[in-house]
MDTraj code that builds the backbone (N, CA, C; nanometers):
import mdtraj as md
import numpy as np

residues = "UNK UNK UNK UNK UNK UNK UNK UNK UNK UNK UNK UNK UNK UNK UNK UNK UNK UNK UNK UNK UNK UNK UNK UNK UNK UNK UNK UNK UNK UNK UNK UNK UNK UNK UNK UNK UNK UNK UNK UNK UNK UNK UNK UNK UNK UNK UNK UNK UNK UNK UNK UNK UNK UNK UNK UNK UNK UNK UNK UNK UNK UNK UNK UNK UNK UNK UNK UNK UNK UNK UNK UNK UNK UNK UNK UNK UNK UNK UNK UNK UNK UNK UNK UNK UNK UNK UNK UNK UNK UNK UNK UNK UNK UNK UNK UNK UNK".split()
xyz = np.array([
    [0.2158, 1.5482, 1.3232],
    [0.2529, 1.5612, 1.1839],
    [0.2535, 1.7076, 1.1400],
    [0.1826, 1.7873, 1.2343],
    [0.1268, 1.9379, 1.1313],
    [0.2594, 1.9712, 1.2159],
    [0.2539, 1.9477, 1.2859],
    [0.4646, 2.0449, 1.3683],
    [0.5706, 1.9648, 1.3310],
    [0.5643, 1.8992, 1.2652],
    [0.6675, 1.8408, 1.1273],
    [0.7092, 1.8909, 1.0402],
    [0.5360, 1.9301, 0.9616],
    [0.5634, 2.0161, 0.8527],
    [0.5880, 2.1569, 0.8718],
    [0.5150, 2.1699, 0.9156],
    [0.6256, 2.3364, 0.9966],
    [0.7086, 2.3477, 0.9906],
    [0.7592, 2.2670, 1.0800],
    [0.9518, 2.2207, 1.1029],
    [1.0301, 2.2274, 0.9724],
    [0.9374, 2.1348, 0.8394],
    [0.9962, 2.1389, 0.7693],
    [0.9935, 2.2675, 0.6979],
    [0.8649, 2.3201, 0.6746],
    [0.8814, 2.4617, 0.5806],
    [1.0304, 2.5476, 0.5853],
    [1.0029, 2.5849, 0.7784],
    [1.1020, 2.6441, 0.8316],
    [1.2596, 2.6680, 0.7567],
    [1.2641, 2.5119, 0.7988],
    [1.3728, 2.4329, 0.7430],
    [1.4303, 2.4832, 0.5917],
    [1.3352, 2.4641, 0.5178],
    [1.3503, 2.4441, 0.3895],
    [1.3920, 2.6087, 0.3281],
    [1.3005, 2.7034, 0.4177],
    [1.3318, 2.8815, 0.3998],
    [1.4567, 2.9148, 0.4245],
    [1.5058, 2.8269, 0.5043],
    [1.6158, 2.8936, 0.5595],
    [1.7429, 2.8166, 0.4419],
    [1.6589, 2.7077, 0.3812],
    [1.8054, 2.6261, 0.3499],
    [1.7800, 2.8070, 0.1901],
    [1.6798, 2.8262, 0.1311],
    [1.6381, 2.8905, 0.0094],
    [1.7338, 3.0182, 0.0539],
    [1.7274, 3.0763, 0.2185],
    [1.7537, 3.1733, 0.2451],
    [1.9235, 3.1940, 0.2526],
    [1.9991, 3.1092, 0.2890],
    [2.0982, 3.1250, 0.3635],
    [2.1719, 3.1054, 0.2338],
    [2.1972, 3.0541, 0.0995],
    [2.2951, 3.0833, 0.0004],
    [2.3204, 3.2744, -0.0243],
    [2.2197, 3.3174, -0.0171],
    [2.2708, 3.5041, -0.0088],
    [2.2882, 3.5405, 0.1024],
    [2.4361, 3.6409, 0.0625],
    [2.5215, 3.6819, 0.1918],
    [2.4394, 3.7519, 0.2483],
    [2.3019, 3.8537, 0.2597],
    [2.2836, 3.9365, 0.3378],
    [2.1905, 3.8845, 0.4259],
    [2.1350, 3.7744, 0.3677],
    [2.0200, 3.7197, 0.4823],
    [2.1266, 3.5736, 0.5223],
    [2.2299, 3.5613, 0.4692],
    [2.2692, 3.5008, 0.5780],
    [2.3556, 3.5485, 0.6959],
    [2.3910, 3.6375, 0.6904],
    [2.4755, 3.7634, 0.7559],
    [2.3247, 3.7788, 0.8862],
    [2.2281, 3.7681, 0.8084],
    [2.1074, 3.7947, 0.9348],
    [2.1009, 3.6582, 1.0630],
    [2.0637, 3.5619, 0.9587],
    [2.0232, 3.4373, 1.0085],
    [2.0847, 3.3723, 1.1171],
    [2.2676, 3.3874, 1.0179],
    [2.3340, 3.3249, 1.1486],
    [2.3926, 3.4462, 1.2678],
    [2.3435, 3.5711, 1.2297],
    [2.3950, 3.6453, 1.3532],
    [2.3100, 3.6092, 1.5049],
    [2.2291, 3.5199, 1.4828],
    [2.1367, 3.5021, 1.5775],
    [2.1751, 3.3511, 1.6379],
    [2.2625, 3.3550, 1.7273],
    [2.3225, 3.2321, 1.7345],
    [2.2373, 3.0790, 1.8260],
    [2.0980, 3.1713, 1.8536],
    [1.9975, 3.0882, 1.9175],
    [1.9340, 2.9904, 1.7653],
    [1.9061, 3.0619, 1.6630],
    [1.8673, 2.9851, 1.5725],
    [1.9480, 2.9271, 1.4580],
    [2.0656, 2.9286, 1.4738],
    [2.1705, 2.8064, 1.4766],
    [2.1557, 2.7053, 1.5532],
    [2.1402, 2.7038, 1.7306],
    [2.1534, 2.6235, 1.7475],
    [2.0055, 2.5189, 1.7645],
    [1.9260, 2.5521, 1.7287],
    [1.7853, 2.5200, 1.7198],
    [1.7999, 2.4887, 1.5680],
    [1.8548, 2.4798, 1.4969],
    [1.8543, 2.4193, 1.3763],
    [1.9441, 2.2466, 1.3891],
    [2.0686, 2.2776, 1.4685],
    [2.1468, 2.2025, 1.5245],
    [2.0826, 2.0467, 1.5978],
    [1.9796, 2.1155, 1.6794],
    [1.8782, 2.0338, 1.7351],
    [1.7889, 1.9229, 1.6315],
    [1.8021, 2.0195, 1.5816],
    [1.6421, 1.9797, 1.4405],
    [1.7215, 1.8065, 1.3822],
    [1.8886, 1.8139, 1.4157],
    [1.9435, 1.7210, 1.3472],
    [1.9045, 1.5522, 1.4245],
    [1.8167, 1.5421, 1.5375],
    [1.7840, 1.4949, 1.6065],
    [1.6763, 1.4239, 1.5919],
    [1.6085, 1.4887, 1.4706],
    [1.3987, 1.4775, 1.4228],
    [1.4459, 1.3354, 1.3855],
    [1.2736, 1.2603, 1.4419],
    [1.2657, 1.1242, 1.3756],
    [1.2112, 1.1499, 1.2425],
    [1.1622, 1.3011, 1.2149],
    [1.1602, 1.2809, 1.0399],
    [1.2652, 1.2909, 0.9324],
    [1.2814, 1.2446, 0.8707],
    [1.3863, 1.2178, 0.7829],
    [1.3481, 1.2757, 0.7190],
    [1.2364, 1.3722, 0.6304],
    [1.2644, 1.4971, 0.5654],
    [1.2703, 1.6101, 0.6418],
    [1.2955, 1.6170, 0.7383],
    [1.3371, 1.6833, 0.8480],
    [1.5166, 1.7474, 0.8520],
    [1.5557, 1.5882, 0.8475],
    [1.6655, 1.5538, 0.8913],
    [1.7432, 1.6312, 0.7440],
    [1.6761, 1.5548, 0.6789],
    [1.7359, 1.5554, 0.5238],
    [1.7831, 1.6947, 0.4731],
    [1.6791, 1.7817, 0.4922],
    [1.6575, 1.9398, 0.4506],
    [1.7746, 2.0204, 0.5603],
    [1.7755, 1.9871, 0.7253],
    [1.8648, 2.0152, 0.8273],
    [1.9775, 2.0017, 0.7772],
    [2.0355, 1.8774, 0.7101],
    [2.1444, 1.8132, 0.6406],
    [2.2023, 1.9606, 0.5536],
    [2.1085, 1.9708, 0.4474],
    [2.1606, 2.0707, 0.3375],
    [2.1364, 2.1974, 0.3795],
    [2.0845, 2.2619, 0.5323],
    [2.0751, 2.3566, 0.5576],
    [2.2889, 2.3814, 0.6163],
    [2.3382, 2.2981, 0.6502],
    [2.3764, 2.2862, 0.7935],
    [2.5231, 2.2620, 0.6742],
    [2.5216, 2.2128, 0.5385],
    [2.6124, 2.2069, 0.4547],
    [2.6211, 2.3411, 0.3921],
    [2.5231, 2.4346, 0.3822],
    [2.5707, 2.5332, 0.3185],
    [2.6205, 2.6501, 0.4069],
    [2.5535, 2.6078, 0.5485],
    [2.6149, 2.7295, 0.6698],
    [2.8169, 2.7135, 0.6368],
    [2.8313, 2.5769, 0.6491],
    [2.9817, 2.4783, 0.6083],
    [3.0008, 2.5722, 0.4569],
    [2.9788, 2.5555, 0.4001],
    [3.0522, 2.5982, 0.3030],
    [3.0601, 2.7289, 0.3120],
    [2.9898, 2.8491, 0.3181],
    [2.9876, 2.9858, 0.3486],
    [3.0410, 3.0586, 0.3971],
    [3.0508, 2.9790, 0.5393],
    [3.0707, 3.0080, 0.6273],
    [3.1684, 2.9578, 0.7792],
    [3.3077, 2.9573, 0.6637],
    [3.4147, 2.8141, 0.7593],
    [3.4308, 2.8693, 0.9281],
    [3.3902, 2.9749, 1.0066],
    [3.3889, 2.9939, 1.1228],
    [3.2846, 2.8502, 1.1620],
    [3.2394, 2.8159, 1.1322],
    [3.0720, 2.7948, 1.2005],
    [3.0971, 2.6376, 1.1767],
    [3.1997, 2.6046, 1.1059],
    [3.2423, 2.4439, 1.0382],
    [3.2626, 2.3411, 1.1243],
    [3.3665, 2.3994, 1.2064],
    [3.3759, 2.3173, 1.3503],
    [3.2763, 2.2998, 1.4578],
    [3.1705, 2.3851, 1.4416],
    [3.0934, 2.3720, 1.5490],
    [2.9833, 2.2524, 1.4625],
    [2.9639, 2.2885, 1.3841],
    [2.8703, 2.1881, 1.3038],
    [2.9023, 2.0619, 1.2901],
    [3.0364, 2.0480, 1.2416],
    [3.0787, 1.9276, 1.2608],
    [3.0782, 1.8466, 1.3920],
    [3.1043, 1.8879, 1.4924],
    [3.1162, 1.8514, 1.6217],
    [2.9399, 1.7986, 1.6486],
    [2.8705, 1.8361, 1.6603],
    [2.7213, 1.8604, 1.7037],
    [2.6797, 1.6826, 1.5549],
    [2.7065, 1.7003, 1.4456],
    [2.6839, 1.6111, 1.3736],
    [2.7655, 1.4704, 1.4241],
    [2.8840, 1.4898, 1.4362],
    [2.9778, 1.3358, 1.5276],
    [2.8746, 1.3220, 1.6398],
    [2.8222, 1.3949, 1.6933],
    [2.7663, 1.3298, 1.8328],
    [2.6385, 1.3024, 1.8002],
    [2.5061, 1.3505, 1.7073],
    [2.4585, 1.2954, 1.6650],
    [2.4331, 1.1585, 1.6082],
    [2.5070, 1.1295, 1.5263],
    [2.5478, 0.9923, 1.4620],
    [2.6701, 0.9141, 1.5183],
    [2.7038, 0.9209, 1.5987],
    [2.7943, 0.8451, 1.7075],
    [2.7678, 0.8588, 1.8632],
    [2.5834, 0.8369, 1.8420],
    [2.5374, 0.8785, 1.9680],
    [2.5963, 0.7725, 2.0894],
    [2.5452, 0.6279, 2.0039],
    [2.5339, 0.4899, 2.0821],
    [2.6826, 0.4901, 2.0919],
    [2.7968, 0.4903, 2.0671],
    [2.9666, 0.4405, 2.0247],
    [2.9693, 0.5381, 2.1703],
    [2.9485, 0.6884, 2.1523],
    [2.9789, 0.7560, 2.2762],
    [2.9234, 0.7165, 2.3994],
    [2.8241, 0.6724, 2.4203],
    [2.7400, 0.6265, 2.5167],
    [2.7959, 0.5353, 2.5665],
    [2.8807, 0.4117, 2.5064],
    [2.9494, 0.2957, 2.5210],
    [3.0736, 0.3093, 2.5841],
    [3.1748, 0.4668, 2.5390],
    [3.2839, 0.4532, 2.5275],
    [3.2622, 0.5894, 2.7111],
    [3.1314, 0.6263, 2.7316],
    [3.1121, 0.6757, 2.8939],
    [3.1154, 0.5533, 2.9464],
    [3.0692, 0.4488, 2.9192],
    [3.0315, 0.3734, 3.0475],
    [3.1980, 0.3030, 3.0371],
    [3.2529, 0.2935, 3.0067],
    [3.3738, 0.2016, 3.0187],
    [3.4853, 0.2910, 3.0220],
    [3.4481, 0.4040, 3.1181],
    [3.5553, 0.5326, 3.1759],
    [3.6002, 0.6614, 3.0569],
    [3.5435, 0.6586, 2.9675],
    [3.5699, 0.7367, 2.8618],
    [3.7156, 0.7001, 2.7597],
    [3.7038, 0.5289, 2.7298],
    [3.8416, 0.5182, 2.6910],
    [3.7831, 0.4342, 2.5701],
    [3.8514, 0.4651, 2.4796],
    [3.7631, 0.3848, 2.3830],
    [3.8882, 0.2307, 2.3132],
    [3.8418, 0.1645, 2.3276],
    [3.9500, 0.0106, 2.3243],
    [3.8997, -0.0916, 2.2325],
    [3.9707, -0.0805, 2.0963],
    [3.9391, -0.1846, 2.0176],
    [3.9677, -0.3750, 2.0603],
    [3.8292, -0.3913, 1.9860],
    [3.8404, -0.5836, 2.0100],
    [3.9580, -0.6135, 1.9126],
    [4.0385, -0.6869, 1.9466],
    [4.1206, -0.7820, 1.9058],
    [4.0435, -0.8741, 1.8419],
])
top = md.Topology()
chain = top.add_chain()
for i, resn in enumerate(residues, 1):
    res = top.add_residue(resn, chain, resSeq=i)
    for name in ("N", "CA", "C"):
        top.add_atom(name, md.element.get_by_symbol(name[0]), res)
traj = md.Trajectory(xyz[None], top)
């Protein structure tokens, strides 16, 4: 629980931090802690998740280089099981009739 809340503080500095251009000009020049935020989208805590969420929407809005990668990393998140389904049956994905 105490490396939760950590997680979350973290979280939460960065979401406070990253609306101004100069510390976000810092934050995301460091492209290791992007993707360790990316990760974070993974936590079984849901104020975890939640705070990751609105960190990861304002990188998106700010910052439309970084949009596609975020987006991508979030589809596979939440279309973990559909992808998992659509490997085992050759990578083809085939609606039921």
């Amino acid at each position: 629980m105490a490396n939760d809340s950590l997680t979350f503080g973290i979280s939460f500095a960065l979401y406070k931090f990253l609306p101004w251009e100069d510390t976000r000009k810092k934050i995301l020049g460091n492209e290791k802690l992007l993707n360790t935020v990316l990760k974070l989208l993974k936590s079984n805590n849901s104020r975890v998740v939640f705070i990751v969420m609105n960190v990861l929407e304002i990188v998106q809005l700010f910052e439309p280089e970084y949009s596609e990668k975020v987006k991508k990393k979030k589809f596979k998140v939440y279309n973990k099981e559909f992808l998992k389904m659509v490997d085992m049956k050759g990578g083809e994905y085939e609606e039921d009739n």
